[in-house]
N, C-alpha and C positions, 0 to 999 in steps of 0.2 A: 810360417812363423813358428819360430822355437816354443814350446811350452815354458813356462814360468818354473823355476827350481824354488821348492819351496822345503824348509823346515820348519816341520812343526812340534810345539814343545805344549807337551798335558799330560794329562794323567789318571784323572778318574771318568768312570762311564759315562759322566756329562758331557765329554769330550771326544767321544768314541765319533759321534755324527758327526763332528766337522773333521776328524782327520777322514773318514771317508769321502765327504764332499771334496777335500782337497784333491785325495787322490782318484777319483772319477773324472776331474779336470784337469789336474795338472802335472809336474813331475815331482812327486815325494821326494828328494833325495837322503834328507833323513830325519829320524822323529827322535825327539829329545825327551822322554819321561824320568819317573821317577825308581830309583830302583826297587827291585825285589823285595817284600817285605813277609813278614811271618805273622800269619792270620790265625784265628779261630784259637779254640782249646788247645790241640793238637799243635801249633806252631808250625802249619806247615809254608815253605818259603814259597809265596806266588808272586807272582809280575801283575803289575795293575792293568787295569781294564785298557788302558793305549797302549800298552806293552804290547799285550798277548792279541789284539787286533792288527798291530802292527805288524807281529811276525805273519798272522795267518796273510794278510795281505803279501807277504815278503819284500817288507820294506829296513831297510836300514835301520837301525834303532840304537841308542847311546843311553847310559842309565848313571850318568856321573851322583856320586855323593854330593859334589856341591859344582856348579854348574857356572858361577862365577871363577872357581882355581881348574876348570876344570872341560877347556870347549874348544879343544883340538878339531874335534870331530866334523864340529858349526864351522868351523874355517877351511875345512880341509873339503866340506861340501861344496864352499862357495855359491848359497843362498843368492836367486833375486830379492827375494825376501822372506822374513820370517814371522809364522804364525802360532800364537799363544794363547791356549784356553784353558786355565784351571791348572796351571803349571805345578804351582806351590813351590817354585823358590823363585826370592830376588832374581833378576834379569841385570849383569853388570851392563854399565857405559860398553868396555870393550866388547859384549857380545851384541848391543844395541848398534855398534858401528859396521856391522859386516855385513846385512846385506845393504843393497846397492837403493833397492827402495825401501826400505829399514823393517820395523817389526810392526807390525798388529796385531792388537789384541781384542779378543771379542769376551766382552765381560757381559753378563747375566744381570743389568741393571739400567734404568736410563739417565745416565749420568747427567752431572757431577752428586746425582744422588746412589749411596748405600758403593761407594766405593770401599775394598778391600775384599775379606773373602768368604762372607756367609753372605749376599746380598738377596738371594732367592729366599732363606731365611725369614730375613730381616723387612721383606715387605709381607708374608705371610704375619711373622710375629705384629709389627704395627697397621696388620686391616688392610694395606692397600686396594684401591682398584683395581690398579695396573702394574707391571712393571715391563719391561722388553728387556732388548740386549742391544748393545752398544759397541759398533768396530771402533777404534779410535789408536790414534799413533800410541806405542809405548814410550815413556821416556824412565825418566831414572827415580821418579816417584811411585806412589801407592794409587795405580787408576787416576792419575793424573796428567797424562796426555792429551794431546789434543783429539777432538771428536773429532770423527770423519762421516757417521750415517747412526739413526739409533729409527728404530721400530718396536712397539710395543703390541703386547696380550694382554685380555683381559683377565684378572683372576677371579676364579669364581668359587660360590661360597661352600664349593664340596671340593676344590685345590688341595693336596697336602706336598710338603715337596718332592715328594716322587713324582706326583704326576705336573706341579709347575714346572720342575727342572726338565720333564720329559720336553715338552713342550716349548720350552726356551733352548734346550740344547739342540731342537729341529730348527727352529727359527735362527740359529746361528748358523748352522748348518746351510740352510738356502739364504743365506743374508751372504754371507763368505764365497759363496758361488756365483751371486748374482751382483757381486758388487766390485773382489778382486782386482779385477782388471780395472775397472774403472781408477781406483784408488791408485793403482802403479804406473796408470796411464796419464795422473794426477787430474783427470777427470771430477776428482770428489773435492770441493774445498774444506778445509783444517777448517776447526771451532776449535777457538780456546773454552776450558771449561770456566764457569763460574765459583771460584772457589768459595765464596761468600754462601753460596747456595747447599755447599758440599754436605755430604753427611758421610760417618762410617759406617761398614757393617762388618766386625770383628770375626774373628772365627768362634763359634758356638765352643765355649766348654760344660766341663760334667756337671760344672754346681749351675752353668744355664736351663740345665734339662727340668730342676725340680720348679713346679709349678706353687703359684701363690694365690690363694682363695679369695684374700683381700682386695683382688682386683675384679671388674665386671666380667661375668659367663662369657661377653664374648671376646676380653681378651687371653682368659685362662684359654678359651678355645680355639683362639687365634694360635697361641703357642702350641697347644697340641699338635694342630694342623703343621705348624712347623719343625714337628718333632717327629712325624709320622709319616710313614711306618717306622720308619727308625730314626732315632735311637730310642725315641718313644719318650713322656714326658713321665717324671715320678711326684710321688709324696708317700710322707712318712706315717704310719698306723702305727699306733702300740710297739712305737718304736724301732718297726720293719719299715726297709723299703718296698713299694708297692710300685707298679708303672700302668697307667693308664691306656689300654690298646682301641677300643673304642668309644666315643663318648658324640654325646648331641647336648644342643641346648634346652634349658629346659627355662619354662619361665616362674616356676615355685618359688616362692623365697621363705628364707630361712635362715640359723644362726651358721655363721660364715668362717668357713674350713670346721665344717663339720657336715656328720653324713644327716641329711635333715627326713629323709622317709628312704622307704627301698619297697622292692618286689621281688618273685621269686627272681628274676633274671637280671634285674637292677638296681642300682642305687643310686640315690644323687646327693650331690655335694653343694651345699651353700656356698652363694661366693657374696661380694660385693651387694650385685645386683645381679638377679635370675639367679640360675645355679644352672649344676651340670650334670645329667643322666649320662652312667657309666654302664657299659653293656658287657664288658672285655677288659680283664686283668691280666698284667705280669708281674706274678711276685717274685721274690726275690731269687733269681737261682731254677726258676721253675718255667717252663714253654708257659706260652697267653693261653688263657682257657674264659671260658665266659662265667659271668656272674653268677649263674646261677650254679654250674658246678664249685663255686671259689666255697658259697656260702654253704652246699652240702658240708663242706669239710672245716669252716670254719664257724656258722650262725650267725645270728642276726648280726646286723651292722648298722642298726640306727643308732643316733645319738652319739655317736664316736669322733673321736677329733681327731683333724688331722695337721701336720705339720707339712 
């Protein structure tokens, strides 16, 4: 039996583990990311984490600017079918019609909940349990296809999304290996989702990151967890931005977005309800350093308000 001719289309390190499952099983013929872009201080031009896997693998790779004007490539492969994880562009109708057993997508959510594209996020930020990962047909909406298998992890309460994504992006990884055939062998039966049921999860931007005191310890801490390691969550001092690198809860209470005691290596910050012991700063422009070094150079920090 022929192996299955698969394109697959992604783009950042979460995506890295299933293009390799794909091709340990079956025949890459070509991987569809995102192009080259210009990183760090320096501006230097690099290829995203399924780029630069993809070549060390020596597989085919297409890096179009817009992927709907632009999928000669997807045609000219002649897909059984086509796999999508963390793409980040629109998928047109025409590209959804070429292969023969269509596309799948394995999204980081258990759908029809936290559809779009921070979903690992987005159950970090709101407390969840759980969340898994979800194969499910593509169609011409936003993670609005039909389900075909979802599996879930527990999240636990030292999770940040490095290490949830780490872990959902293995779980796609042997879900897509151990399910594949099934699914083009139509082995697996379609779920419509429930759209009533549905929720979004947006893509994170810069005014998401700064954090809010007026809510309880552990949703400020919820978000943290969802912000770290990176891009890390901030608030405002004396006018500067500040970024919080490590922190725990604490259960003190005190006057709320303000710094209500500290030690030499710590401070904590009023919220709602509880507060929050900070161990590890980023100020503005400067590497994380701990508390204790921030305070040699800056002094006490009780009693300060923060924004």
């Amino acid at each position: 039996m022929e192996k299955l001719k698969v394109v697959f289309m992604g783009t950042p390190l979460f995506s890295v583990n299933i293009l390799e499952a794909l091709n340990n099983k079956w025949d890459v013929v070509l991987v569809v990311t995102s192009p080259d872009a210009y990183i760090g201080r320096k501006r230097v031009l690099t290829p995203c984490p399924v780029k630069k896997r993809a070549l060390e693998l020596g597989l085919s790779v297409s890096s179009p600017e817009k992927v709907c004007k632009d999928f000669s490539t997807i045609v000219d492969a002649k897909p059984d079918v086509i796999v999508t994880c963390a793409y980040g562009q629109i998928v047109s109708k025409d590209i959804l019609d070429i292969p023969k057993y269509g596309c799948i997508n394995i999204h980081a959510s258990l759908l029809p909940k936290y559809r779009g594209g921070a979903p690992i996020h987005y159950a970090l930020i709101n407390g969840e349990a759980e969340t898994g990962i979800t194969l499910m047909y593509m169609d011409e909406g936003m993670d609005t296809g039909d389900m075909l298998v979802s599996e879930s992890v527990k999240i636990e309460d030292n999770d940040n999304i490095e290490t949830l994504s780490d872990k959902l992006s293995l779980l796609g990884a042997d879900m897509i290996s151990r399910y594949l055939e099934d699914i083009t062998d139509g082995k697996i039966e379609r779920i419509k989702q429930d759209n009533e049921k549905a929720s979004f999860a947006r893509i994170i931007k810069r005014s998401d990151e700064h954090l809010d005191f007026n809510l309880s310890n552990k949703d400020v801490f919820n978000k943290f967890r969802a912000l770290s390691p990176n891009p890390l969550p901030n608030f405002i001092m004396d006018d500067v931005e500040y970024k919080i690198a490590e922190c725990y809860l604490s259960d003190e209470e005190g006057e709320t977005s303000s710094i209500i005691s500290e030690g030499k290596d710590y401070f904590v910050i009023g919220c709602a309800s509880g507060s929050l012991k900070v161990t590890k700063i980023k100020p503005s422009g400067k590497n994380i350093m701990s508390v204790r070094d921030f305070k040699n150079g800056y002094g006490s920090l009780l009693g300060k308000a923060l924004k």
